[in-house]
N, C-alpha and C positions, 0 to 999 in steps of 0.2 A: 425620473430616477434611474429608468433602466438604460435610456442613456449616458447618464453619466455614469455608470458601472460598468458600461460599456469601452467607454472612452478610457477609464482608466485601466482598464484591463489590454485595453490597446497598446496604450502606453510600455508598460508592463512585459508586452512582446517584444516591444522595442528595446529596453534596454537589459532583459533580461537574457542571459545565455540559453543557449537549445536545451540543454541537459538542467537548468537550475532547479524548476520545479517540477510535481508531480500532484494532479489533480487541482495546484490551488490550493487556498485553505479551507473556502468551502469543503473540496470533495473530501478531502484528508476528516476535516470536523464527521460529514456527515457518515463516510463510512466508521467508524468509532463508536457514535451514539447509536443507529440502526443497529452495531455487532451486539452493544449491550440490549436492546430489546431484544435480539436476535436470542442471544445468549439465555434471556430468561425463557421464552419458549424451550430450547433445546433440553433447557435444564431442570425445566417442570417450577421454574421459579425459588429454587432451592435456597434458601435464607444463608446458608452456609455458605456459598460461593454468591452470592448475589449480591449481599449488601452492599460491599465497598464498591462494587461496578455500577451499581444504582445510584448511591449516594456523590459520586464522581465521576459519572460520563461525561461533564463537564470539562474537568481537568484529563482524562484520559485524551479528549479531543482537544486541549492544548497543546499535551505533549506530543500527539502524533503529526502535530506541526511543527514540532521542535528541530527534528532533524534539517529542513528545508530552513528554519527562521534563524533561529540559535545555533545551531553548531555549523550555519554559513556565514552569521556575524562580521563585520569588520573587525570586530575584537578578539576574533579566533586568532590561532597561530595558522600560518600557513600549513603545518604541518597537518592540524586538523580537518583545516579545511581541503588537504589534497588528499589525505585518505580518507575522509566520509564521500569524496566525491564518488564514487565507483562503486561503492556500496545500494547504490538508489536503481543499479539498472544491470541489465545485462544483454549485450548488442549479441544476439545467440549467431546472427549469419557470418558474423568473425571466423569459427570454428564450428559451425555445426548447424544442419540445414534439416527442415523437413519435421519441428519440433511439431509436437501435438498432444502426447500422449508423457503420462507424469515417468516413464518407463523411456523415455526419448535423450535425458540428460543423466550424465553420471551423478551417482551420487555422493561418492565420497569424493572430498574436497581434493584430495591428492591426483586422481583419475580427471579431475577439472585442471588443475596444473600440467598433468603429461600432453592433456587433449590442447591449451593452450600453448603451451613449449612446442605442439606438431604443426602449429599456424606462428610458429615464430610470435606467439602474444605472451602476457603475462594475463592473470584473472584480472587484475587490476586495469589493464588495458579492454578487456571484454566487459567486465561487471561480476560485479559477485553477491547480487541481493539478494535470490534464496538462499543462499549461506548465512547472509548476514538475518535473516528471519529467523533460518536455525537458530542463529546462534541465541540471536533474544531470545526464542521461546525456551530454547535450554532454562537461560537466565533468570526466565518465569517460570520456570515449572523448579528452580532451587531456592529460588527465594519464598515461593510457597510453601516449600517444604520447610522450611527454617519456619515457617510461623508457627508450628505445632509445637516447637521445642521452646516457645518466648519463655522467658523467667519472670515476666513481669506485665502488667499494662502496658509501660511505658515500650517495654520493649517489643510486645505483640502489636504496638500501635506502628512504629520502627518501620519491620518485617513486612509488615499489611502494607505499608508506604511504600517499602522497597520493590515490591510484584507489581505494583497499580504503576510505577515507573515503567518499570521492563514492560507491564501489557499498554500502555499509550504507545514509549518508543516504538513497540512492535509494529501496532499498527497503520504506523508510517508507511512501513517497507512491504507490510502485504500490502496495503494501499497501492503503492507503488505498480507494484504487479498486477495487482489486476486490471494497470495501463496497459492496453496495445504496446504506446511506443517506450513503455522502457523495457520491452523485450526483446527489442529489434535494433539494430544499424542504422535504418532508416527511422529514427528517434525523432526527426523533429517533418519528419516529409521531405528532407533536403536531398533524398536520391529518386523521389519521382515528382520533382519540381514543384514540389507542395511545402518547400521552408516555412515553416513560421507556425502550421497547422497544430505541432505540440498544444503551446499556450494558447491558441484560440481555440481548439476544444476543452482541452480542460483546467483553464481558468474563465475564461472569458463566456463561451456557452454555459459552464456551469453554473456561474455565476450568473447567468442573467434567468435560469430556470425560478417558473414562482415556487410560491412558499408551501407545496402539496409535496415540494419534492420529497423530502425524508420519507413520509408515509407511504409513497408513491416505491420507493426505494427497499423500505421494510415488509412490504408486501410480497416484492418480487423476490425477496432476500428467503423466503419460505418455500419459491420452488428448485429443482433442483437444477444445477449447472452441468451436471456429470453426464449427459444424457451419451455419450461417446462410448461408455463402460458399461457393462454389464452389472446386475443389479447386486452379484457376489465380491463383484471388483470393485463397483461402486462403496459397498458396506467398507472394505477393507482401505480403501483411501482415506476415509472419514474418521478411520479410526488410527493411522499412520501419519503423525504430523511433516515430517517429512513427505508423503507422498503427497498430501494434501497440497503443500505448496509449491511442490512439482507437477500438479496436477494442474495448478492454478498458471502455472508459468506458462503448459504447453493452449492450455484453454484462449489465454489472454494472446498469446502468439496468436494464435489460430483466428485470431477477431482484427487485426491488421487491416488485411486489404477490405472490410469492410468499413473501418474508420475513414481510410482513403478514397475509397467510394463514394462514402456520405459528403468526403469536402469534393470533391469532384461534381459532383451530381448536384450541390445546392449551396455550395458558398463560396469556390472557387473561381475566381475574374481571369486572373493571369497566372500562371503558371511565376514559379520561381526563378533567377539566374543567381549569378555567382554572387553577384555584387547586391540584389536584395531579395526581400523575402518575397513569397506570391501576393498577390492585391485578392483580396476577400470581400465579401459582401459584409455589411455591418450587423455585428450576432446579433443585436435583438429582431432582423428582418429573418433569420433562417435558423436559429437558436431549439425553436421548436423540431426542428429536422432531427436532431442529435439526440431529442431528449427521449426516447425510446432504449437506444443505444447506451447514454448514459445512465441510465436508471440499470441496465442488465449489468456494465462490468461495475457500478457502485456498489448493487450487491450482491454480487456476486463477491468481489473485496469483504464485505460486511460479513456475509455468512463465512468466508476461509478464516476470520478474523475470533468471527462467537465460536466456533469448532475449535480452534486452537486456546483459545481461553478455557474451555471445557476440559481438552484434552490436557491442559496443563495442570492442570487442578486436582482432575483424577490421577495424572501421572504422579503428581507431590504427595498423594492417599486422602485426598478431599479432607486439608484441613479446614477447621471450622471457622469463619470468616465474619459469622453472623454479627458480632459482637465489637466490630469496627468502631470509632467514633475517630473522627482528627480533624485538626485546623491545616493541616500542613498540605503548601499546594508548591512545586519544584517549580518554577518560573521559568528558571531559564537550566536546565539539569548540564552535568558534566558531562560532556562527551566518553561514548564508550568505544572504546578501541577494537576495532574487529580481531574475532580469533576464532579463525575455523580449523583450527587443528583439534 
């Protein structure tokens, strides 16, 4: 079996673009479900904010594959699918070098367009995924707030739907980030002759990891990733949704040439050229190498993921959620249009 998982994930590299996915479906699924267990710890188990994330970690882990499956569809518009494309990554060495620290990127959106207009880029040429995190979690923390004000069941059921959207979408795009390479230029390994390394770490090794991983995942998701900051700076990022996933950006930067190491050091045959990708050893022989590595930036995604679900929650005045019930699961959701102003 883990052959053929393999094989098809090979595949998969092959006709898939550098930039297409991030983590797989696997990784996207499991950071989601770990956030929600995550979530109940943080939160002392709180009825009020827990139900619907309990009752639908499920669908939350559909939707945060939506962005990679559904809104890259052959049925998209072109136009859809060229602006969600940009949104999933941010190549930081375009305009800005030496990231590490959540204090290393600008933060307002406009200060990201002059820095990109001073490299002759646009954001859309660079990436622009912690915006787009923002911007979902804005999105979540107003659609929560409208639950307190329902006139009705039907409409408190509505409202509860509308958040449990915005928190799956979300956790596409922290997913995302707390990849190495969709923080870097060097996205796919193709500028230190490692083409193709994207999708064979994180589809291909992901997927062939056994079935301990999630709890393996949730575990680690309890200790802390901050260890960079101090314990007063620490506090304050945590409770900063923005810093938090600027924190997450300079953190997941900072794990790079370690990912590149790991394919160096144990799956790496031939280096890459122009015309194809590097020749790699086959993941189920060296899968285990990675899976250290992967379990740290999985949750690490998973806890920036239950942290902002909290934070949204409290920011909206912790409406009461306990009281959830619904059939309704968004299959395939409407594309949301970035707006970082």
């Amino acid at each position: 079996m883990r052959l053929v998982i393999s094989f098809i994930c090979c595949i998969v590299m092959l006709v898939a673009s550098p930039m297409s996915f991030a983590w797989g479906e696997r990784g996207h699924d499991l950071i989601t479900r770990v956030a929600v267990q995550h979530l109940a710890t943080l939160s002392g188990d709180d009825a009020r904010l827990m139900r619907p994330f309990a009752l639908r970690d499920h669908m939350l882990a559909h939707l945060s594959n939506a962005p990679d499956i559904v809104w890259r569809a052959e049925y998209q518009s072109n136009d859809v699918i060229k602006t969600n494309s940009p949104t999933h990554y941010i190549n930081l060495e375009k305009v800005i070098t030496g990231v590490r620290r959540w204090d290393d990127l600008p933060r307002d959106f406009s200060a990201y367009e002059a820095l990109c207009a001073n490299h002759d880029k646009t954001p859309e040429e660079v990436g622009t995924a912690p915006w787009r995190s923002m911007q979902l979690y804005a999105d979540l923390v107003n659609a929560l707030r409208a639950v307190s004000s329902a006139n009705d069941e039907l409409e408190y059921e509505q409202r509860v739907n509308q958040a449990l959207l915005f928190a799956g979408v979300l956790s596409h795009f922290v997913g995302d980030l707390a990849n190495p390479h969709h923080t870097t230029a060097n996205y796919d390994g193709q500028l230190s002759g490692q083409a193709g390394l994207h999708a064979y770490f994180e589809s291909a090794v992901v997927a062939d990891l056994d079935l301990k991983l999630a709890s393996r995942i949730e575990k680690q998701a309890r200790r802390s990733w901050l260890g960079a900051y101090g314990a007063q700076e620490r506090e304050q990022i945590q409770a900063d949704p923005q810093k938090l996933i600027w924190a997450l950006v300079g953190n997941s930067h900072g794990e790079l040439d370690t990912l590149l190491d790991l394919d160096k050091r144990y799956s790496l045959l031939s280096p890459s050229t122009e015309e194809a990708i590097a020749e790699r050893k086959p993941v189920p022989e060296i899968s285990r190498r990675y899976q250290r590595f992967a379990i740290k930036r999985l949750a690490v995604g998973a806890d920036v993921l239950a942290r902002l679900y909290l934070l949204a929650w409290q920011e909206a005045g912790q409406p009461d959620l306990s009281n959830f019930a619904s059939y309704v699961y968004p299959v395939k959701p409407e594309f949301i249009w970035p707006n970082y102003q």
